[in-house]
C-alpha positions as CSV (number, residue, x, y, z in Angstrom):
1,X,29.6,10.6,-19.8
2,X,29.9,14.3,-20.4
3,X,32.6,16.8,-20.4
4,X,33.5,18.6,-17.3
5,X,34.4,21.8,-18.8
6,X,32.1,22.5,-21.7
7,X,29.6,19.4,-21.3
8,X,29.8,17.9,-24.6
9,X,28.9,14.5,-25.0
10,X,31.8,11.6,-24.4
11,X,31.8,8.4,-26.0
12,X,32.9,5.6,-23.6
13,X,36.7,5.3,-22.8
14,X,37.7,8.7,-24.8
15,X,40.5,10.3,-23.4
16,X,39.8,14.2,-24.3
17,X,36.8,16.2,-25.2
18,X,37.0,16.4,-28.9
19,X,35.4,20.0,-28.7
20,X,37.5,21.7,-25.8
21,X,40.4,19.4,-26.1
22,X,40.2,19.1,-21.9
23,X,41.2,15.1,-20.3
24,X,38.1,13.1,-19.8
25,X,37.6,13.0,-15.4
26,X,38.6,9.2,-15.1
27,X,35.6,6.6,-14.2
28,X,34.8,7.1,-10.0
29,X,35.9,3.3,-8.9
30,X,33.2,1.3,-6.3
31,X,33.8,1.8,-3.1
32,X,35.7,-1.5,-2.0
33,X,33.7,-3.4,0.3
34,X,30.7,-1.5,-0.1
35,X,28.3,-4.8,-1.4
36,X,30.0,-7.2,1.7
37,X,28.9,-4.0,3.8
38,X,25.6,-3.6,2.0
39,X,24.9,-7.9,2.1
40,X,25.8,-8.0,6.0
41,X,23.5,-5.2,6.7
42,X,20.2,-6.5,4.7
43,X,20.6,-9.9,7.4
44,X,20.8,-7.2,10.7
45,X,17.7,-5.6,8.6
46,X,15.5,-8.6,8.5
47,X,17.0,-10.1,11.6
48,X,15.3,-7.4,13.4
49,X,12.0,-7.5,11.3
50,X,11.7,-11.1,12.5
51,X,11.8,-10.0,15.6
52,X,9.3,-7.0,15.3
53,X,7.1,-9.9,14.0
54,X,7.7,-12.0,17.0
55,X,7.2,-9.0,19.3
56,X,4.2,-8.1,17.5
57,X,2.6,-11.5,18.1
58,X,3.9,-11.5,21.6
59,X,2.8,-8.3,22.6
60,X,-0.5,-9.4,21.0
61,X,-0.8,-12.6,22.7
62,X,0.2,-11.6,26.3
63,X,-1.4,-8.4,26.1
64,X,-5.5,-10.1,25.2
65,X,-4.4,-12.3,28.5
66,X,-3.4,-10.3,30.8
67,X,-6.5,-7.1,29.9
68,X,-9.3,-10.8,29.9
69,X,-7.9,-11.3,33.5
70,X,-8.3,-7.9,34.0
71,X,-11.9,-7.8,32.2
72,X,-12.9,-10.6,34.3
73,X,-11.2,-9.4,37.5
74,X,-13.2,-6.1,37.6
75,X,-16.2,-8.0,36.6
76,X,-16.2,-10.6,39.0
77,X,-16.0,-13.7,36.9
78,X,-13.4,-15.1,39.1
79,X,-15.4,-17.0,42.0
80,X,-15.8,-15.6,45.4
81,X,-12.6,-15.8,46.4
82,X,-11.4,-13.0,43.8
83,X,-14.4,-11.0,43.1
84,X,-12.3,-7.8,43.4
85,X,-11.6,-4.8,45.6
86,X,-15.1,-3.6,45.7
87,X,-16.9,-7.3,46.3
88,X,-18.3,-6.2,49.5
89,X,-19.6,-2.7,49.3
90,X,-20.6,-0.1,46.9
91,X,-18.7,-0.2,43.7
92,X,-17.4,3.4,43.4
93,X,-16.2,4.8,39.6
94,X,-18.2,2.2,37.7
95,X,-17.5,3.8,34.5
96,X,-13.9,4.0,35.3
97,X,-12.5,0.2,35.2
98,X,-14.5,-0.3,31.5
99,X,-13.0,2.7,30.4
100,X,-9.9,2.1,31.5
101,X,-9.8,-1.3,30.0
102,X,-11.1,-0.1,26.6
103,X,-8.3,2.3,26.5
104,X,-5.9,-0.7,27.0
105,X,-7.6,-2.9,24.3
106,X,-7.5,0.4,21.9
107,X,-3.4,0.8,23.1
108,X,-2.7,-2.5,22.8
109,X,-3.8,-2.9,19.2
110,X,-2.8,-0.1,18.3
111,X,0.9,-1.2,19.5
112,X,0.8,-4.4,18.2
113,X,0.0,-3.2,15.0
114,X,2.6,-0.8,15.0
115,X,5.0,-3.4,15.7
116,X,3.8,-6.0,12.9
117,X,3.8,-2.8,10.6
118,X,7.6,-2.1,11.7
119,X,8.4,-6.0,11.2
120,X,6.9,-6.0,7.2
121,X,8.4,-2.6,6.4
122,X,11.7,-4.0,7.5
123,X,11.4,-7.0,5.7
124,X,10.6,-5.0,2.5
125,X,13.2,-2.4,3.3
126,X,10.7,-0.1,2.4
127,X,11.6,4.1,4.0
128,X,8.5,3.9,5.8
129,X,9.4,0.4,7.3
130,X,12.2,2.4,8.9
131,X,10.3,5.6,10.1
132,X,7.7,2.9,11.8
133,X,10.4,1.1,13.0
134,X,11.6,3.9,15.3
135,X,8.3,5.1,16.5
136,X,7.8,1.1,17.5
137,X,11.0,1.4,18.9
138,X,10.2,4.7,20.8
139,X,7.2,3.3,22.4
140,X,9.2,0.1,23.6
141,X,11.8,1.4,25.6
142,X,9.7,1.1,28.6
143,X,8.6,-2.6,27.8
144,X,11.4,-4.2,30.0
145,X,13.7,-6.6,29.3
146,X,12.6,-7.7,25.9
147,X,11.4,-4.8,24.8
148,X,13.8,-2.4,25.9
149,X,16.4,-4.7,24.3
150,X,14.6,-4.8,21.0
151,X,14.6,-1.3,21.2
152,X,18.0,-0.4,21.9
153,X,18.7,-2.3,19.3
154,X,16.6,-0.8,16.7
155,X,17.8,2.6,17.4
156,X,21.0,1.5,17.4
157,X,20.7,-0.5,14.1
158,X,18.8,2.0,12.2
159,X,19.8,5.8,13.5
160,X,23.1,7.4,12.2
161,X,24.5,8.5,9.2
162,X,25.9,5.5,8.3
163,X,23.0,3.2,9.0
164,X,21.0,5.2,7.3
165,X,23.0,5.6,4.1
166,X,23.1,1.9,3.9
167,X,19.2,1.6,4.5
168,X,18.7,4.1,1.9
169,X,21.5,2.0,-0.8
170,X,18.9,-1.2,0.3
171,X,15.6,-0.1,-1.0
């Protein structure tokens, strides 16, 4: 501890400044509460990377269905009862559907990664984990219902002052 006026060195619990002869600025108590605060939000924090990991792995999941069934739609794997729009005349735009779908494949990993990357950085309550956290969040609000929800409430648990004061105190 120093000396507020002249900034000579203190010893622990000295009253005055031995050189100026000015009272020693009393000790700044914790802030009461401040751990309970701190320990309450570390579980929201990794609450919501385990789901970011469980999005990720849904998202992941659902998303090599649903562009397969897609693949195979456009190719006409399906049998001849769903060989697509174009089963009975010229195929117009080939290049479009395969491009199209290679742009999903592309988005989806790309999203899914994002996610998983959003869930670990989280967990570790690493800065970045929050900064990918909000992107993720960003490119969920349109995901409805689950992942609006989980993005609503990662904006809501990790934007503000607050929130991120206490995110900052965690890492």
């Amino acid at each position: 501890m120093y000396c507020s006026g002249c900034g000579h060195a203190l010893a622990s619990g000295q009253g005055f400044c031995p050189q100026c002869c000015r009272p020693a600025a009393p000790a700044v108590p914790p802030v009461p509460g401040l751990q309970i605060q701190l320990d309450s939000y570390a579980g929201k924090v990794r609450v919501l990377g385990i789901f970011w990991f469980a999005w990720a792995a849904l998202s992941l999941a659902f998303g090599v269905i649903g562009l397969s069934f897609a693949n195979a739609f456009m190719m006409g794997h399906l049998g001849p009862w769903m060989n697509g729009p174009w089963a009975h005349g010229p195929q117009p735009f080939l290049w479009f559907g395969p491009a199209l779908l290679h742009f999903a494949w592309i988005f989806l990993v790309i999203r899914s990664g994002l996610a998983l990357a959003a869930g670990w950085g989280l967990m570790e309550h690493a800065q970045w984990g929050r900064v990918a956290a909000i992107i993720a969040a960003v490119f969920s609000l349109l995901r409805f219902p689950f992942g609006t929800a989980l993005a609503i409430w990662t904006l809501v648990l990790l934007l503000g002052y607050r929130n991120s004061t206490l995110y900052d105190q965690l890492t």
